[in-house]
N, C-alpha and C positions, 0 to 999 in steps of 0.2 A: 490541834484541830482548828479550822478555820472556818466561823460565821458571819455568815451577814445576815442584818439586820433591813427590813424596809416597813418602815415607820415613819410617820407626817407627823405626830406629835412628838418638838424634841425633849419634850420632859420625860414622855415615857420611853424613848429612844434611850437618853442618858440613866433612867431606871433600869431599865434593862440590862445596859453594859453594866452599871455597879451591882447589882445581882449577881452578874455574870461570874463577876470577879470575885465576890462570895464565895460562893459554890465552887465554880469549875476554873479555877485559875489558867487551866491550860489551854479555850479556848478563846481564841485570839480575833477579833471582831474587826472584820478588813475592809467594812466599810457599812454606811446609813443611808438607803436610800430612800425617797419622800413620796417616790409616783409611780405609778402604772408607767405611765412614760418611761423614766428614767432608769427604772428597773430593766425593762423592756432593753432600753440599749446597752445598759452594764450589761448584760449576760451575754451582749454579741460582738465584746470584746474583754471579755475577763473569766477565766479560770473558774466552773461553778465551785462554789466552797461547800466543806462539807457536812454543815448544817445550816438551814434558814430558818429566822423569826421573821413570820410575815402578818402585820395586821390587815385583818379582812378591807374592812372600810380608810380608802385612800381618799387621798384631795379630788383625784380626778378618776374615781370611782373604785368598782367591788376588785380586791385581787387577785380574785379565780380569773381574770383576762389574764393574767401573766401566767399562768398552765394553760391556759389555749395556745397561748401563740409562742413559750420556749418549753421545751422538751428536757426537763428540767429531774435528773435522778439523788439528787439530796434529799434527806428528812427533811420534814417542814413540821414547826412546832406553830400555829398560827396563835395570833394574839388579838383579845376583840374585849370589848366593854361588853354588858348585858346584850345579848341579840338571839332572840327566843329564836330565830330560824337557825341560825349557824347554830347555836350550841346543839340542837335537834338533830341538824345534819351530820353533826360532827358524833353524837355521843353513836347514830346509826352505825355510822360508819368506822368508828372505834381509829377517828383522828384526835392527836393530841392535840390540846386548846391548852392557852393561859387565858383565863379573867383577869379585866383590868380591875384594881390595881394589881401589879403582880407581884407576888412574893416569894420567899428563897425557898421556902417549901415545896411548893407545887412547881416552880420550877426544875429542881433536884428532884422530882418525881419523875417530870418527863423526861427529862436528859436519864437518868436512870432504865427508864422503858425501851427508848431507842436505841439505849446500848447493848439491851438483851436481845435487840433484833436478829436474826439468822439473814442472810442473803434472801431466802426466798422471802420472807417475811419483808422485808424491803421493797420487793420488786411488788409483793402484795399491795401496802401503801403507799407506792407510789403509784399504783391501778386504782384504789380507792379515791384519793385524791384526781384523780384524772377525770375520773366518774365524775366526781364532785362537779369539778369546776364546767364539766360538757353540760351538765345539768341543769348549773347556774343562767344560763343562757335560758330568760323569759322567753316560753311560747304562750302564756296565758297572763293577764292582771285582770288581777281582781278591784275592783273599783267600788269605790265604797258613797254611798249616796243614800244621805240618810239612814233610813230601816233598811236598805237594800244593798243588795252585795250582786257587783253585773259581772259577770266573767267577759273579758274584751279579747281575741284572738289578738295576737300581732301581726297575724297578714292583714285585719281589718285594719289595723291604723294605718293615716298618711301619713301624718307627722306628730312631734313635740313640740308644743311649743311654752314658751316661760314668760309669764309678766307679773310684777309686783309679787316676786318671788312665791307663785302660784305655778303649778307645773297642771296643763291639760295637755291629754290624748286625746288626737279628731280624728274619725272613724271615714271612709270614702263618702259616705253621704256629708259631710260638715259638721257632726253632733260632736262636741266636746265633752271628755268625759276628765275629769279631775282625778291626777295622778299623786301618789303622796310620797315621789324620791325627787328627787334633782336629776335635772337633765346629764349631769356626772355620773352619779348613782343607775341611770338607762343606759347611756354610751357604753357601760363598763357590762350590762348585760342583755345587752342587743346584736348579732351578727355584724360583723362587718359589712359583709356582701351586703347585706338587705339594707341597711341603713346607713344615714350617714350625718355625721355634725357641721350641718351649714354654716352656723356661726353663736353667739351666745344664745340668741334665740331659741335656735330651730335644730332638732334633727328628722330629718326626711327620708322617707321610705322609696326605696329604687322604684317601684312601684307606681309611687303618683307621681314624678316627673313629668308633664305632659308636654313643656316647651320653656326655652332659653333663650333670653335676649342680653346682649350687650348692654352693660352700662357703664356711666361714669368712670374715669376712672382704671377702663381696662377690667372693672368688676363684672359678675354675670348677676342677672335678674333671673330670678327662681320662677317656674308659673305650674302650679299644680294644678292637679285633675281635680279639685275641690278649694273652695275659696280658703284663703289665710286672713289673721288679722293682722296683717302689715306685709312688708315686701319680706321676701328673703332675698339678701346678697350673699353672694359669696366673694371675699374679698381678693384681689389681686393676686397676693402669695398664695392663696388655694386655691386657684383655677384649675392648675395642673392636677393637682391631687382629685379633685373632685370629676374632671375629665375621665381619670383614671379609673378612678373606681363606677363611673356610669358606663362605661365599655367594656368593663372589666364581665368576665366569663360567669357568669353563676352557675351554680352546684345544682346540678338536678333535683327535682323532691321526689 
């Protein structure tokens, strides 16, 4: 039996394998991957294997983006520190989780579970997990301000933006509302179509684009339908990308 592993911490990467090898000697661990990204391109040229450890929170954000965008029929044992929402969603939906730190116990629990799977049972969890991760996809934040808790819609906002590792959401009128993920942590559960990552700063809503200029450099000058607190560039090697995805077709609502 063959797994992979995708894990950003290589301590609990290398935990993982020597567990592995505790327990279930036979299967065979063919590769560690670190990112959303990199995962994304291993699976579209390599063989899916036939079990996945996947930790929820990656470097460059959540990894339910990677069941949106590969079609993916392996168990998946996910692996996560304390995270009152996933464990929530997970105990619902009767997905196998390991808590960090992980031990040879619980781990020989799950690997045990998904061998008593039947075919249908299979096809059920990988529907569950589908669910999941379509789900993942914020249409509401909750915004937390003082004694008060604002619900913000995501078609209201223009953009993200990040300074002094402070994350605010600004709404079409200009009101900033203080966001408590990282702009990684948003990317990972924002549409593509709708939004998009200008550069460390910023990610932008197709939405408030209102005009494009040339700058320096071969770069573009961002100009939104609401004022920003700095320029947005988009730099040279992502022009085409970002061309791309502004003419790009949107999905009806």
């Amino acid at each position: 039996m063959k797994a992979l592993i995708i894990e950003d911490e290589t301590a609990a990467a290398r935990n993982l394998k020597a567990i592995l090898r505790e327990v279930a000697p036979r299967i065979e661990v063919v590769d560690v991957l670190e990112s959303i990204t990199e995962s994304i391109e291993w699976f579209g040229s390599h063989a899916e294997p036939d079990l996945l450890f996947v930790d929820i929170h990656l470097a460059d954000g959540d990894s339910f983006r990677i069941f949106r965008e590969v079609d993916l029929s392996s168990p998946i044992i996910f692996t996560t520190a304390y995270d009152q929402y996933a464990l929530e969603a997970f105990k619902l939906n009767s997905i196998d989780y390991l808590l960090k730190p992980l031990n040879a116990d619980d781990l020989r629990r799950a690997l045990d579970k998904l061998a008593r799977l039947s075919g249908r049972e299979r096809s059920d969890y990988k529907a569950r997990i589908s669910r999941m991760a379509a789900a993942h996809e914020t249409d509401t934040f909750l915004i937390h301000v003082r004694d008060r808790i604002i619900p913000l819609s995501r078609r209201d906002i223009a953009f993200f933006h990040t300074a002094n590792e402070r994350v605010s959401a600004y709404d079409f009128n200009g009101t900033a509302y203080p966001v408590d993920k990282t702009l990684e942590v948003l990317q990972a559960s924002l549409p593509d179509e709708e939004f998009f990552r200008a550069n460390r700063q910023f990610i932008i809503a197709r939405r408030a684009v209102r005009e494009i200029s040339v700058w320096f450099g071969s770069r573009l000058n961002l100009h939104l339908v609401t004022e920003t607190p700095e320029r947005i560039i988009i730099s040279k090697a992502r022009v085409p990308e970002f061309k791309a995805w502004l003419t790009s077709v949107q999905p009806s609502e």
